[in-house]
N, C-alpha and C positions, 0 to 999 in steps of 0.2 A: 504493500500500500504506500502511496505516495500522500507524506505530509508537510504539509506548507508555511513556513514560520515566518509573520511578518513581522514581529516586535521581537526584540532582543528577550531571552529566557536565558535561566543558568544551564551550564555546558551538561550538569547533571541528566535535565530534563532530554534534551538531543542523545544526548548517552543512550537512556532507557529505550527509545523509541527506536535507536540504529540498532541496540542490543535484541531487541524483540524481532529484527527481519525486514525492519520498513527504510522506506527510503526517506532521507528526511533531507529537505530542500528549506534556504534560508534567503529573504530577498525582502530584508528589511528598508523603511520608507518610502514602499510602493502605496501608488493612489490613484485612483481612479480609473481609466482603458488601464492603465501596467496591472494595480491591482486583479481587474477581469480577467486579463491574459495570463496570469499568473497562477489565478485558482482554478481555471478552466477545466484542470485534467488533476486535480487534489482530491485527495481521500480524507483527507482531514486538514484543518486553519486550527492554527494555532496562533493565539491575539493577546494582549495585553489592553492597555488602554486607546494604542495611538491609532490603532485601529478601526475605522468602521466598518463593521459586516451589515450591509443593507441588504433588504430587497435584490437590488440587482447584483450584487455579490451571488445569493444564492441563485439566479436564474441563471448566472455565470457557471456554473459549477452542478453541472448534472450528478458526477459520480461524489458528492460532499455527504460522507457521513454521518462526522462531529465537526463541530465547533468547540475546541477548549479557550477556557480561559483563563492566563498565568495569572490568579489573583479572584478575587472576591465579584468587584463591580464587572455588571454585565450591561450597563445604559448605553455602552456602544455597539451592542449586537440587537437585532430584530427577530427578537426570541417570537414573534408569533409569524413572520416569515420564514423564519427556521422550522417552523411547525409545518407550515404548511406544506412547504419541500420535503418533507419527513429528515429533516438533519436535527440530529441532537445537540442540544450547548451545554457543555456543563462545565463550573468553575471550580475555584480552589478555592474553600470558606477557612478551610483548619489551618493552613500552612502558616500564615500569616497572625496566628492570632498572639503567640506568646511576643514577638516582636512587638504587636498593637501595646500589649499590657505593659511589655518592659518601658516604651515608648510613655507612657501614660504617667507610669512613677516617676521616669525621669524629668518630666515637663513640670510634676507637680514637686519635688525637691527645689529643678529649676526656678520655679516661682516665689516657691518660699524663704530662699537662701540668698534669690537677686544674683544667683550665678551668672547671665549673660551680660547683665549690667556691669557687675562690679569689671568682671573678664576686661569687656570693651574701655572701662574707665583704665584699668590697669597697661593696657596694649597704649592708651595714650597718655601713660608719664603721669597719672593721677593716681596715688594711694590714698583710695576714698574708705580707710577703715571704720573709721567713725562712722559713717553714713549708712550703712546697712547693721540692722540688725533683722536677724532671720527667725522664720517662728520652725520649733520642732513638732515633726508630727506625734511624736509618740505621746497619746492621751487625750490628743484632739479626733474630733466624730470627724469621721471622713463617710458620706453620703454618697452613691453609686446610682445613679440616674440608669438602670435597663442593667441587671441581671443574666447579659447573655453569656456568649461564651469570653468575650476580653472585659465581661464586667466580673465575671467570677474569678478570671483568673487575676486583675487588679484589686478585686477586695481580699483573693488570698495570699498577694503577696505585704501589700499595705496593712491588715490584722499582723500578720507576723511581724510589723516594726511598732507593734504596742496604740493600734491605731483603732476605736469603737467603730463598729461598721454600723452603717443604718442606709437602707436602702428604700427605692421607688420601684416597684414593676408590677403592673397592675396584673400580668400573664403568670408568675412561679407564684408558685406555691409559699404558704409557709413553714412547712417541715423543710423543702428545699434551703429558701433561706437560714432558715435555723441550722442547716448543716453546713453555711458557709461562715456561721457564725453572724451574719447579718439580723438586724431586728426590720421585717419590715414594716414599713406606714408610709402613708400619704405622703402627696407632695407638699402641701402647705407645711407637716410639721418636718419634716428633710429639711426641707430652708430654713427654717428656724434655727433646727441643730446643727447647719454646715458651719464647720471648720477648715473644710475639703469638699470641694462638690466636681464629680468626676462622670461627664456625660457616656451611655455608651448604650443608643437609642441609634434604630434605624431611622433617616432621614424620609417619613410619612407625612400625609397631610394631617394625622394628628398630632404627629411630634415637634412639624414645622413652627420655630418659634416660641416653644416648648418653654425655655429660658428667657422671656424677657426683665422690662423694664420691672415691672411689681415683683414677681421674684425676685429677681435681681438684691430688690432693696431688702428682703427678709433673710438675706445671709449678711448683714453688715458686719464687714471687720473678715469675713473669710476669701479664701481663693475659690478660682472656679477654674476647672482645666477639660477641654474639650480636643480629643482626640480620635474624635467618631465620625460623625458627620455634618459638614458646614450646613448651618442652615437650622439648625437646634437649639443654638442660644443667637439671639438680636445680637447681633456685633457690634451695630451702632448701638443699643442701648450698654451691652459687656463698657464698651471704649468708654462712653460717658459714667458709667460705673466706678469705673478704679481708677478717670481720672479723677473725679468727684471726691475720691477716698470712701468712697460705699463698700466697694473692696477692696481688698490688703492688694493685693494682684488678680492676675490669670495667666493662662498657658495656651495658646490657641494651634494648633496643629493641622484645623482642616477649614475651611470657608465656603461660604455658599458660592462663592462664584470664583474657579479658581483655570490658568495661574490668576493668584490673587491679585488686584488693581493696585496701581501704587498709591492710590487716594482711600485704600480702605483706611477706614479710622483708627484701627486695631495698632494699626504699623506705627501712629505718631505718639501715642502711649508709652511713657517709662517705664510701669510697671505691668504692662504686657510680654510675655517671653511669646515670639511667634519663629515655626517651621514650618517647611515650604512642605508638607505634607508627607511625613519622614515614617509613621506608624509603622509602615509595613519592609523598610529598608535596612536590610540586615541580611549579612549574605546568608543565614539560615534560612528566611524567611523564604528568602527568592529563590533557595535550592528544592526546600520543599514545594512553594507552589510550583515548581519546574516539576516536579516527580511528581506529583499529585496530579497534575494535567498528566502529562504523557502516560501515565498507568490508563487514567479512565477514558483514553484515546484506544491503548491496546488492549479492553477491554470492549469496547464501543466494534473493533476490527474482529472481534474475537467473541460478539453476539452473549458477551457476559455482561451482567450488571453492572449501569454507569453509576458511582454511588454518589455522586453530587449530580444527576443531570436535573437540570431546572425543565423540562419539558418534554421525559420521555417514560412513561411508566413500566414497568417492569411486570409483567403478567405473560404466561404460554396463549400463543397466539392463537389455538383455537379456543380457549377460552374466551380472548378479549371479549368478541362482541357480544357475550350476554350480561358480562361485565360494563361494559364500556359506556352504556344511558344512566348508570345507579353512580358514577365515578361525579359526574356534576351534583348529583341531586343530593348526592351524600355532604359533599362542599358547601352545597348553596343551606342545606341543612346547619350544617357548621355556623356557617356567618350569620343565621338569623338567630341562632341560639345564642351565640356568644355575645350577640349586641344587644338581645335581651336580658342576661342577667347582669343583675348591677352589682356582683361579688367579684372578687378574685377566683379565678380557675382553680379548683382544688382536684377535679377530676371528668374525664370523659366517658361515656359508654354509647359503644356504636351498637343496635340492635337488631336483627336482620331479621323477617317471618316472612315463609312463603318460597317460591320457586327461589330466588335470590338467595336462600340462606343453606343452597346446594353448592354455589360454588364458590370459588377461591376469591374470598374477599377483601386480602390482605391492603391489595391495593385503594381501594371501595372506602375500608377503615381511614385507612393515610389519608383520603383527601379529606374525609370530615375532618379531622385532625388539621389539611391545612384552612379550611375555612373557618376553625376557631382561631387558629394562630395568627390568619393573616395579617389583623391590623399590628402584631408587635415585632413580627419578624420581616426584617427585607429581606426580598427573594424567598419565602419559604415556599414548599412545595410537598407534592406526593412523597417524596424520596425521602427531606430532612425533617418535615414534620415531625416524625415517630423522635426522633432522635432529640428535638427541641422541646418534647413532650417530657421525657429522661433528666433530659439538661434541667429542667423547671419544675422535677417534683409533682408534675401533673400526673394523675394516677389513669392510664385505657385501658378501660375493660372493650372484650367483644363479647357477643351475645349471640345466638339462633335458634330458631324455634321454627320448623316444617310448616305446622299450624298456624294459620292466620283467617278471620273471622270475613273482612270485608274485600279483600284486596290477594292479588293473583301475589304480588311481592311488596313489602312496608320495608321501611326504613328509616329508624328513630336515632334521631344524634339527642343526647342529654346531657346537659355540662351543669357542674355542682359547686358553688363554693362552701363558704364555714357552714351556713343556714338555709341555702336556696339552693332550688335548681329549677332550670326549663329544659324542656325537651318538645322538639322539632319533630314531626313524622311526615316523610314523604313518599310518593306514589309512584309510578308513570301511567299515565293513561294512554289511549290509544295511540299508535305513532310513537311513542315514545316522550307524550309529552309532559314534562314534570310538574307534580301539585304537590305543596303542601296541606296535607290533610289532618293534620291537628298539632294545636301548639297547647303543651299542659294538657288541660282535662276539657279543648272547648275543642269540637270538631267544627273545623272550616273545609274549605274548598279555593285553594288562591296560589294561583298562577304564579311561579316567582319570577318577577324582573328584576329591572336595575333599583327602581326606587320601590320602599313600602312605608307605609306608615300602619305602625299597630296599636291601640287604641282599647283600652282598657273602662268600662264605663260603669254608670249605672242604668240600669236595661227600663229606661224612663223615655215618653213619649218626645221626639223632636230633638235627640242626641245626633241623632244621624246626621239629622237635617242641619244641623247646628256645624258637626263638624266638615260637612262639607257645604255650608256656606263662606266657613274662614278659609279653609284651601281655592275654594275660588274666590275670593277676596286676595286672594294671594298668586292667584293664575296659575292657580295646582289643577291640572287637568288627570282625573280622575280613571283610569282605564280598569279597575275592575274592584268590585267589593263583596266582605262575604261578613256575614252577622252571624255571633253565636251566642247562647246564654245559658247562664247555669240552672236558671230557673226562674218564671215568671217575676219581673220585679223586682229581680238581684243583679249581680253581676254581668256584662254581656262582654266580649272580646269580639272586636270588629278587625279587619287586614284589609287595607286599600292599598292595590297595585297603583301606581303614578306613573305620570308622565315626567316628571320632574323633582328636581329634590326639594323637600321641605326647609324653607328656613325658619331660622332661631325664631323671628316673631310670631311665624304661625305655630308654632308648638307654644310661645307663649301663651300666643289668643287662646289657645287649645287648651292649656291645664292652670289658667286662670278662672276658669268656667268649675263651679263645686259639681259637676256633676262627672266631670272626667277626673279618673284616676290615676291614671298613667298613659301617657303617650312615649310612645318609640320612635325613631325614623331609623331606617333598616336601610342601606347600602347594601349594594350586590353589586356594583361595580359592571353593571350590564350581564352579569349570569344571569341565565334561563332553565 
């Protein structure tokens, strides 16, 4: 097999690939026609960042298998034009991570000690000893903003220098935490307690901005070091922060818009330590991601399990397609469960009744799994799911039962935290088209789209009418609804498919009214 290397990787990765029988070709800073001409007759691209894999890349390349990628981020590959070609991408999430954390301590010593500063004063003829006095971390709360994998491995190297952990992550568990020695809670009291505040949050539209101005000001007198993702804490609000003296310092490592501008504000700051994006530069780091690609390339050659591919499921191919309509609806099952419990994840249970719960489900499980994880993990998937499920103390059970009362195959995703749980059941109807057919104990009938709104009431005359008077007062066009109740005059759970997302005020209008109890808006990202 012929593979195609357009961004520089370590000699290791080239090694493993020529060691396995393949032919490995290198024709680094091609772009555009050279690009085309280049991958035309490749069995596998091998990328790093400087690369784009578009669309016409892969129409380029008839015989293209895999798509690797030396490292984590995939935003320069067209992971659903890769689908569509049937070529796999898959990345390097692990390689890279102990470097992220060492990278993370060092920025936060950095800040606290004024080591770049004092450094630079000293290189020009100034012994500014007097001027710095440094704070020690050992006995100060150092605060971990995301529990992933470079937040576990920074909270356990940071505890081992005498440092109280207190963590944010709304997805692990707390037995999890309690095993990293972390306490967790809320983000309002995190800020309070920071002495250390250590981001390490996928850059999401819920985490976007995550760190601002008002936070900001509830750590006063601590550091803040971000080595995850730009675009997580306001830079402009950070900069005017520690100039301000609201913070002792920070450490800034990554930015929303990078290479960074020379007018970011961050850069004219004294007590900012900033690097040009350094986390993952370590020749460990870039040896393993090099080995870690080339294996799940000579695996990919070799019709074995890709174990990080971000878009290729793993199932014997005459099974797929009775598998392969329940892999959505399991998902879309996930995301509606998870956005309705207002707890922390303590546990999943996928439950299967009916023809469905004959065959091999493993895959089926993984994506309910990823559609609970979706909102905390970037890039999760079928593949890592199960594994971020592990990482987080989260407890899956599977379930099956031959038997089933209304329906040829059901399918219940249940997610539990300390005190609550909801559970999701879905269907396929004719064609294969997927319904949600009961959430909790109210059975409906509702189509999943992109947008829903779920609605929680008192089963009283002119609730309906009510709530979709405010939605169309807000230009919320309405495409399907189903009313359920517990019993005449109690409770009723109503699901409205939309056309568009609800915003903040109409949920306001909506549970400012005593006769609604709860309102949701449900995100599905356009799943069906």
């Amino acid at each position: 097999m012929k593979v195609l290397v357009t961004d520089p990787i370590a000699d290791a990765g080239l090694d493993r690939l020529r060691d396995a029988g393949h032919e490995v070709e290198t024709a680094y800073d091609v772009e555009g026609d050279a690009l085309l001409s280049a991958v035309s007759d490749a069995n596998a691209l091998v990328v790093r960042s400087g690369t784009e894999v578009t669309e016409a890349v892969f129409e380029a390349a008839p015989e293209l298998v895999i798509v690797g990628r030396a490292g984590i981020g995939v935003d320069n590959i067209d992971i659903e034009s890769a689908t569509e070609h049937g070529v796999i991408v898959a990345n390097a999430p692990e390689g890279n991570v102990r470097a992220a954390a060492e990278h993370t301590v060092a920025m936060a010593f950095a800040s606290a000690r004024s080591i770049p500063q004092a450094h630079a004063r000293l290189r020009d003829g100034e012994w500014a000893k007097g001027e710095y006095l440094g704070t020690e971390v050992n006995g100060k709360t150092l605060v971990v903003v995301g529990l992933g994998r470079v937040g576990q491995e920074v909270a356990k190297k940071l505890d081992s220098l005498g440092m109280d952990l207190v963590a944010y992550d709304p997805y692990i568990s707390e037995d999890r935490a309690a095993q990293l020695g972390a306490e967790l809670v809320e983000l309002d009291e995190c800020l309070d307690r920071a002495d250390f505040l250590t981001v390490h949050t996928p850059l999401t539209p819920e985490t976007e901005g995550l760190i601002s101005e008002e936070e900001l000001a509830q750590m006063e007198g601590g550091y803040l070091v971000n080595c995850a993702r730009g675009g997580v804490v306001d830079e402009a609000a950070l900069a005017e922060a520690v100039e301000d003296g609201v913070l002792a310092g920070a450490a800034v490592d990554v930015f929303a818009d990078e290479p960074v501008s020379p007018d970011n504000p961050l850069l004219d700051v004294e007590d900012v330590v900033v690097t040009p994006h350094l986390g993952a530069s370590t020749e460990a780091a870039q040896e393993n991601v090099a080995t870690s690609t080339a294996d799940q390339i000579v695996a990919a050659f070799a019709e074995e399990p890709v174990v990080n591919a971000l878009n290729a499921p793993s199932i014997d191919e005459s099974a797929f397609p009775r598998v392969e309509p329940y892999i959505g609806l399991a998902e879309t099952a996930g995301k509606i469960a998870t956005q309705l419990l207002d707890q922390r994840i303590e546990s999943i249970e996928v439950h299967y009744e009916g023809d469905i719960a004959e065959e091999d489900v493993d895959l089926v499980t993984a994506s309910a799994q990823k559609g609970v994880f979706q909102p905390l993990e970037w890039q999760v998937n079928a593949v890592n799911a199960p594994q971020i499920a592990d990482e987080r103390g989260v407890e899956v059970t599977e379930s099956k039962t031959r038997q089933t009362e209304d329906f040829q195959s059901l399918v219940r995703v249940t997610v539990a935290g300390d005190d609550e749980s909801v559970s999701v059941e879905g269907t396929l109807f004719t064609g294969g088209e997927p319904r949600i057919v009961r959430v909790d104990d109210y059975r409906v009938d509702a189509i999943p789209r992109g947008h829903m709104l779920v609605a929680r009431n008192e089963d009283a005359p002119g609730v309906i009418g009510f709530i979709g008077t405010v939605l169309g007062d807000h230009d919320i066009n309405i495409a399907g609804m189903f009313n359920a109740r517990e019993a005449h005059g109690g409770e009723a759970l109503t699901v409205y498919t939309l056309d568009e997302q609800v915003p903040d005020e109409a949920k306001e209008a909506l549970e400012a009214d005593g006769r609604i109890i709860e309102v949701r808006y449900i995100e599905l990202n356009g799943t069906e």
